[in-house]
Legacy VTK file of the C-alpha trace (Angstrom):
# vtk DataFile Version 3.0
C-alpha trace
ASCII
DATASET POLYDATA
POINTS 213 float
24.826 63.295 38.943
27.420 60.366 38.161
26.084 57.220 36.780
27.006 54.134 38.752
29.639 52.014 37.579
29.507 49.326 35.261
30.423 45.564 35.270
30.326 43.098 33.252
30.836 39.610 34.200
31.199 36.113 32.361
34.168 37.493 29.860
35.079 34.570 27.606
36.679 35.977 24.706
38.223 39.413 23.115
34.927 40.496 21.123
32.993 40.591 24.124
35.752 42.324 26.525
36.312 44.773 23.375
32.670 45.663 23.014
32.295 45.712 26.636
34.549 48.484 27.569
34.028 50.352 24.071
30.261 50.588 25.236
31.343 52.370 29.071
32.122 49.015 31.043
34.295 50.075 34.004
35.100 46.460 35.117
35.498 43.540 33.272
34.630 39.650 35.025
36.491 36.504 34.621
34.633 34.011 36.461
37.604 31.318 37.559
34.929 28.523 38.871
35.525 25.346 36.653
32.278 24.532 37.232
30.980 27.547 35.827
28.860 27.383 32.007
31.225 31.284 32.304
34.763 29.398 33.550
37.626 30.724 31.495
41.389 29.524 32.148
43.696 31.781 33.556
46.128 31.513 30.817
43.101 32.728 28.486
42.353 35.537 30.389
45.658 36.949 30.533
45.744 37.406 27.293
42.238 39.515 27.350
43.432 41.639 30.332
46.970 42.535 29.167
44.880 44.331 26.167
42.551 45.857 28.385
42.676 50.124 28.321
43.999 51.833 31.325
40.758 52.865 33.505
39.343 49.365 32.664
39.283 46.938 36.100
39.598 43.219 35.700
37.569 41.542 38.598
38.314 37.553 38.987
35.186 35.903 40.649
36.045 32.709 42.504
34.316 30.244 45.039
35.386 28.472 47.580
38.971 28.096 46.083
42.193 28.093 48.311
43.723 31.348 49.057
47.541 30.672 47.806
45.428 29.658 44.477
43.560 32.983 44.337
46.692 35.086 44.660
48.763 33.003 42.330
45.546 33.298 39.568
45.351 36.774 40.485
48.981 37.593 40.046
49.479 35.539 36.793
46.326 36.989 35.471
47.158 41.056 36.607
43.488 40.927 38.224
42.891 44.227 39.742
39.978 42.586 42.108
39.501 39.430 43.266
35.556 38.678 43.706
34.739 35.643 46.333
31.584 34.066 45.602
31.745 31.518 48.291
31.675 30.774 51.909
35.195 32.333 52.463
35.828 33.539 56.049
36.240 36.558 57.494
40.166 35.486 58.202
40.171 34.687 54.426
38.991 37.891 53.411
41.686 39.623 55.813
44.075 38.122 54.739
44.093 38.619 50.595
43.104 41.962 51.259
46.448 42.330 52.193
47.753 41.426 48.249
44.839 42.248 46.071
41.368 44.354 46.390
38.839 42.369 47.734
35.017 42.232 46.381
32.806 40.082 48.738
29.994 38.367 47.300
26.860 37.964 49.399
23.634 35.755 48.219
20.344 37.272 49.087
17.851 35.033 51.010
14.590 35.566 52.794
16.654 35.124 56.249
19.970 37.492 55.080
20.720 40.269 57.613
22.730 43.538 56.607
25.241 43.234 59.882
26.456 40.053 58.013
28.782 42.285 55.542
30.196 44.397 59.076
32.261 40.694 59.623
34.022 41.595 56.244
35.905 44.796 57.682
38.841 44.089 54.900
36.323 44.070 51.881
36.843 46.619 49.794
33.272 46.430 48.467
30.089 44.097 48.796
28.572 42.279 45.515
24.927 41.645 46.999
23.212 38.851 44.128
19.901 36.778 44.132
20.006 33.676 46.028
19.660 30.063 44.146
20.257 26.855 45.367
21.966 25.558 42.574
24.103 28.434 41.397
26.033 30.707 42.260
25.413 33.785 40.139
24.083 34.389 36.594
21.047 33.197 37.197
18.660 35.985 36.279
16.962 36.267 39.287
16.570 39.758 41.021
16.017 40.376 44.758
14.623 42.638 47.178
16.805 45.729 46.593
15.234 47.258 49.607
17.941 45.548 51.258
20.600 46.968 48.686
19.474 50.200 49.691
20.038 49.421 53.307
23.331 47.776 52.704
25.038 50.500 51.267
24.908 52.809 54.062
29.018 53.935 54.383
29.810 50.890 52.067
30.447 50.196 48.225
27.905 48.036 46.668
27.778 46.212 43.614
24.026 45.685 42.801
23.872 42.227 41.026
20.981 39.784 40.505
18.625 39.452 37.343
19.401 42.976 36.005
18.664 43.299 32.262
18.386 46.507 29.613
14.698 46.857 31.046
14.900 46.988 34.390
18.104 48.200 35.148
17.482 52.097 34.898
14.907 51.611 37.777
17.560 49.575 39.747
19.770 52.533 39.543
17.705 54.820 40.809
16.099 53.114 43.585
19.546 51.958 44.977
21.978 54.392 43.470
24.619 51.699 44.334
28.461 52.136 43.508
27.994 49.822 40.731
25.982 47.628 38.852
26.564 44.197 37.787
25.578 42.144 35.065
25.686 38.488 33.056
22.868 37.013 31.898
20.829 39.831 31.344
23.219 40.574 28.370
23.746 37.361 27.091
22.957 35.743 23.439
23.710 32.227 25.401
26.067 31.209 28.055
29.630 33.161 28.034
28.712 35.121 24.731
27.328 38.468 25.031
24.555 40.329 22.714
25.594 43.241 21.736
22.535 44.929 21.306
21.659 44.118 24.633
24.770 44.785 26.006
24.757 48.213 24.013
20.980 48.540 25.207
22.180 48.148 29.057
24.822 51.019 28.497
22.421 53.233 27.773
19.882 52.601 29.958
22.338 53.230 32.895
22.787 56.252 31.385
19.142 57.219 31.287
18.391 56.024 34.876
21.563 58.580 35.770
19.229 61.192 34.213
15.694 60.193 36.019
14.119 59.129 32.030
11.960 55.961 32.063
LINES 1 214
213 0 1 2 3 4 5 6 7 8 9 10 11 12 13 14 15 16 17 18 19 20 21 22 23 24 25 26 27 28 29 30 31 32 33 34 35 36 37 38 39 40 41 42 43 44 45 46 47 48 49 50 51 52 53 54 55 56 57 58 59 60 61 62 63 64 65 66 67 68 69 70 71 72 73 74 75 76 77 78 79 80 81 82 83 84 85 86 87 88 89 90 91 92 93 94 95 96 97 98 99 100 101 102 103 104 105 106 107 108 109 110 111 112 113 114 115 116 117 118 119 120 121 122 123 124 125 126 127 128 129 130 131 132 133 134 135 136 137 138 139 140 141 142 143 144 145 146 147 148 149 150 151 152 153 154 155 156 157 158 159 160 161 162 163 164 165 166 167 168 169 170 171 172 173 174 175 176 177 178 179 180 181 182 183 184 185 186 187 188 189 190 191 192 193 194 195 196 197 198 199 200 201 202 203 204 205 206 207 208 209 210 211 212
């Protein structure tokens, strides 16, 4: 059995990219909100990605941000995925699917139904994350993964949301989701990442792969 993937949002720097991917990290995030505590400028994260290992994605998460600005970020950058963390349409979607892979993000609220993601045809996967009313992501804050689970019925899903070194292994195997996705739970403080943690993470995706506790 295959572990799920790995990502690791909120890149700010070269350390943390470095030790990201040296640790297993298939996919690297560059969150491109300015309003973001995470936001890093496209001209820094060029200079992270074009060091990056083959094998090694680089996601760009944005919100609410124009399209032509999205494909000219992604472009200049060389993101392999762009990840849309806001209320983008359908059309949207369609439509920079056409130029670049497409990750659509989807908060989790008491009132969220599955058939939402089935208006995102184009998607190339779903990020499914805890909902908050003042943020977007990163807020350590898990969900109801019972509706992960349903979700990724003939779909790739990146479980996000409040998962940390000691809770992820059971997140792993109750979903068994394409990937897994994490910030905060691997953070010394905003945009720098603990590497024990981090380290800590790796290996308990490993040992959820496995069935250990």
């Amino acid at each position: 059995m295959s572990r799920p993937r790995v990502k690791i949002c909120g890149i700010t720097n070269w350390p943390d990219a470095r030790l990201a991917f040296k640790a297993g990290a298939d996919f690297l995030g560059f969150n491109f909100c300015r309003e973001s505590p995470r936001y890093i400028s496209p001209a820094r994260a060029v200079r992270i990605v074009r060091r990056l290992p083959r094998g090694v994605a680089a996601v760009g998460v944005f919100a609410n941000e124009s399209e032509e600005a999205v494909v000219r970020i992604a472009r200049s950058v060389g993101l392999d995925y762009v990840q849309l963390h806001g209320d983008e349409s359908p059309r949207m979607v369609a439509h920079l699917a056409r130029q670049v892979r497409v990750i659509k993000a989807l908060r989790v609220k008491p009132s969220f139904r599955v058939a939402e993601l089935s208006r995102y045809k184009s998607a190339s996967a779903f990020l499914l994350d805890a909902f908050d009313k003042r943020a977007r992501g990163g807020t350590g804050k898990t969900f109801d993964w019972a509706v992960a689970r349903r979700a990724k019925r003939g779909r790739r899903i990146f479980l996000a949301g409040g998962l940390t070194p000691e809770n992820v292994a059971l997140a792993s195997r109750s979903v068994k989701p394409f990937a897994l996705d994490v910030c905060s739970g691997v953070e010394a403080s905003r945009g720098k990442k603990d590497a024990a943690r981090l380290k800590a993470f790796m290996r308990a995706v490993e040992n959820g792969k496995m069935g250990k506790k």
